[in-house]
C-alpha positions, 0 to 999 in steps of 0.5 A, a space after each residue: 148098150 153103152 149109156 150114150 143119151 146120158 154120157 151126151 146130157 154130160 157133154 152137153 151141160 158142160 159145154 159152157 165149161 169147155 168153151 171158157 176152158 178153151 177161151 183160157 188157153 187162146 188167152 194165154 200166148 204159147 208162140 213157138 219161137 219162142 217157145 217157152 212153154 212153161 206157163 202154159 205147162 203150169 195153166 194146164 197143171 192146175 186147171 186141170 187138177 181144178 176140174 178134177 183130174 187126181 193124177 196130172 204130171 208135167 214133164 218140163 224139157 229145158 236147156 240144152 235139149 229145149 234149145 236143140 229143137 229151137 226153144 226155150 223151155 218145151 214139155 208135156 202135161 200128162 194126165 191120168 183118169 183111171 176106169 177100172 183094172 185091165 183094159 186098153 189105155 187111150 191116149 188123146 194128144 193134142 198140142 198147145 204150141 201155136 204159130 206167131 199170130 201175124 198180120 191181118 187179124 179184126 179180132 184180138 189174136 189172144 182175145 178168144 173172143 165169141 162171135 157168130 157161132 165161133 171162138 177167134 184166137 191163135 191156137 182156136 184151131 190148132 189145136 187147143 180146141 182138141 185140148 179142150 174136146 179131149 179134156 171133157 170128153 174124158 171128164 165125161 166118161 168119168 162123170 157118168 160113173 159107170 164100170 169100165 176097164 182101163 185108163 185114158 191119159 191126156 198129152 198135151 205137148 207144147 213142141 208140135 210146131 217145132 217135131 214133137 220129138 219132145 213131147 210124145 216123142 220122148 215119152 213114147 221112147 221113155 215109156 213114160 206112156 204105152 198107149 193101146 191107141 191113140 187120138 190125135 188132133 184133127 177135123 170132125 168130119 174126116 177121120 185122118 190117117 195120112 198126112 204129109 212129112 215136112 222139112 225145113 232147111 236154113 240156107 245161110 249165104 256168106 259173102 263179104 261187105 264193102 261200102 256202096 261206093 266201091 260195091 267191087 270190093 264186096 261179094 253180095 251174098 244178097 244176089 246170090 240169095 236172089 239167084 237161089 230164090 229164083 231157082 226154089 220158085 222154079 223148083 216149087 213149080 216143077 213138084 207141083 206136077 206130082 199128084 198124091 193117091 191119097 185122098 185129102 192131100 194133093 201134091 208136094 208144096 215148096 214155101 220160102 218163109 223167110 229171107 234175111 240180108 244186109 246191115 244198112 242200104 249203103 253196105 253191100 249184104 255180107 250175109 243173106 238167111 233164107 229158110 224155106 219149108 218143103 212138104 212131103 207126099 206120103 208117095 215120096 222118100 224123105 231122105 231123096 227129097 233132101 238130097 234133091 232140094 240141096 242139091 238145087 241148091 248148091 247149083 244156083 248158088 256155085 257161079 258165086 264164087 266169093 259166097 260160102 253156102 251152108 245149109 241147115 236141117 231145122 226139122 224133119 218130119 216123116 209123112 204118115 203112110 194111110 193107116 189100116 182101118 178096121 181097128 177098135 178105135 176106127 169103128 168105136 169112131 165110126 160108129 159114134 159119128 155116125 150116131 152124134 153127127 148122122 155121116 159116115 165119116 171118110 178115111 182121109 189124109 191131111 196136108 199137115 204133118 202132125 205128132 200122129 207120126 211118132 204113134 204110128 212109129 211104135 206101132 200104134 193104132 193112131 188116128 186124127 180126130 177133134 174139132 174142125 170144119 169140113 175144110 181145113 182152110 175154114 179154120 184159118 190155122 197159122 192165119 189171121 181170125 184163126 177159129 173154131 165152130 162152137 157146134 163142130 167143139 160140141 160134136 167132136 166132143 161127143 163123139 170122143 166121149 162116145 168112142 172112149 166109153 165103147 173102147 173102156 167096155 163102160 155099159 149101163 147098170 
């Protein structure tokens, strides 16, 4: 019988370590855009080397092949705890990367402030509080000192908003790791083993400029932008009939997120930048789903004729097709949430799509699992006073520790 009661008293004197962990990475800004990662990346080095991991490696991605995925500098921090010879290796992954803060926050966007049972910040959420359960759940199992077998290793990228393909992705393709399962981010009371595809594409309207005066002499790329938007929003009604089977995730969702035009209020706009994000149920084709969005396109814009259209594929994320259950890893989970938490948890997809994909890709048995409340819209992620509940930290926590110690073979002495 593993030596939960002791392996949770770990969890638990640690807890205020964990939580100022996890302050220190909200305070620090990891925005993608820009996305230069690079103090993030070294932070989480010499952080976790403080905490006592020997082996901590950081795969720093710059340049050309930073800027192709829209950033500055991306990467990984990959850090090794071993448990004995043999045995299955146990990646827990997590990304550092975080969204723009925005408008609206009444509490410090970087503050990772405490208040009412929960810690306030960009990234509190999504997902650096799984950076911060996954690190001392593994902490944990090596503090309890028991014999086991195999080895975990931590991947905390800094790409997921931007496709993770520099990140897991290029690890897995490098086989710089070869995991025989493995945890990513995500909620404390689902188990998640679907999720929605994405893609984003940029549509750049070129007409040509002319003074307000004399507005005949232009070609407005801005009305031909309005006449776009105007058939995206009748476009995101008629995909939002489609229904998912998936538990957890309902329908096909279409955002313009941004719209660009125009130099001055007298000139008429020679240019018009529209990008817009389409998300994908794990029931439709994603290569169809492009066709049929660029073709909507180039039919609202035609009757322009003065107006050059391109089109642009910024990112491209399959869905996650739901996993088969009765692996190793779904029953170690089962089996410590039913004993931390009291539930059965449910199998369910999550509307987002995340780097479980790019496991799931080379066959390995992946499933989504971290800190998180019952709902996702409680978490507020990619929105102002973005959170995490300290108790839901406290229990995903555990039952990660837990799940680790069945899936190493680590018994009592």
């Amino acid at each position: 019988m593993p030596c939960k009661p002791d392996l949770w008293r770990l969890v638990d004197d640690a807890m205020s370590e964990e939580v100022a962990f996890l302050q220190s990475l909200v305070q620090t800004p990891t925005d993608n855009p820009p996305g230069d990662a690079r103090s993030m990346l070294e932070i989480l080095k010499v952080s976790l080397e403080r905490l006592g991991i020997e082996s901590v490696e950081v795969d720093l991605v710059e340049g050309e092949e930073a800027a192709r995925y829209g950033q500055v500098a991306a990467g990984s921090v990959v850090a090794r705890l071993s448990f004995g010879d043999g045995g299955p290796e146990v990646v827990l992954n997590a990304h550092g990367d975080v969204v723009p803060p925005g408008l609206g926050w009444t509490y410090p966007p970087y503050g990772g402030v405490i208040d009412g049972g929960y810690l306030y910040g960009r990234g509190a959420a999504v997902s650096k509080s799984d950076i911060a359960v996954y690190t001392f759940a593994a902490l944990a199992v090596k503090r309890l000192g028991a014999a086991g077998r195999g080895r975990v290793a931590l991947v905390f990228n800094m790409d997921e908003e931007t496709g993770g393909h520099l990140g897991p992705r290029r690890l897995l393709e490098r086989g710089a790791i070869a995991p025989d399962y493995a945890l990513c981010a995500g909620s404390t009371y689902t188990l998640g083993v679907a999720h929605n595809g994405c893609l984003h594409l940029e549509v750049r309207l070129t007409g040509r400029s002319a003074h307000a005066a004399m507005p005949h002499l232009g070609a407005d790329a801005l009305e031909a932008g309005n006449a776009l938007l105007t058939r995206l929003y009748r476009y995101r009604d008629e995909i939002g009939t489609l229904r998912s089977r998936v538990p957890g995730i309902e329908r096909p969702t279409l955002v313009v997120g941004t719209c660009h035009a125009g130099i001055h209020t007298n000139v008429v706009p020679d240019a018009c930048v529209i990008r817009l994000d389409r998300r994908v149920i794990p029931e439709e084709d994603l290569d169809l789903v492009e066709a049929e969005l660029r073709a909507v396109i180039a039919e609202s814009v035609r009757p322009f004729l003065d107006v050059r259209c391109e089109v642009t594929q910024l990112l491209r994320a399959e869905s996650l097709r739901p996993l088969a259950l009765g692996t190793p890893l779904h029953e170690a989970l089962e089996r410590n949430a039913l004993a931390v938490i009291g539930e059965h948890l449910p199998a369910e997809g999550v509307p987002l799509y995340t780097d479980a994909r790019h496991f799931a890709s080379f066959g390995i048995p992946v499933i989504m699992y971290g800190a998180g409340p019952r709902h996702l819209a409680d978490a507020r992620g990619h929105r102002a006073d973005e959170r995490v509940s300290l108790r839901d930290l406290a229990l995903a926590t555990r039952v990660v520790a837990g799940t680790l110690a069945d899936l190493l073979g680590i018994a009592c002495g």
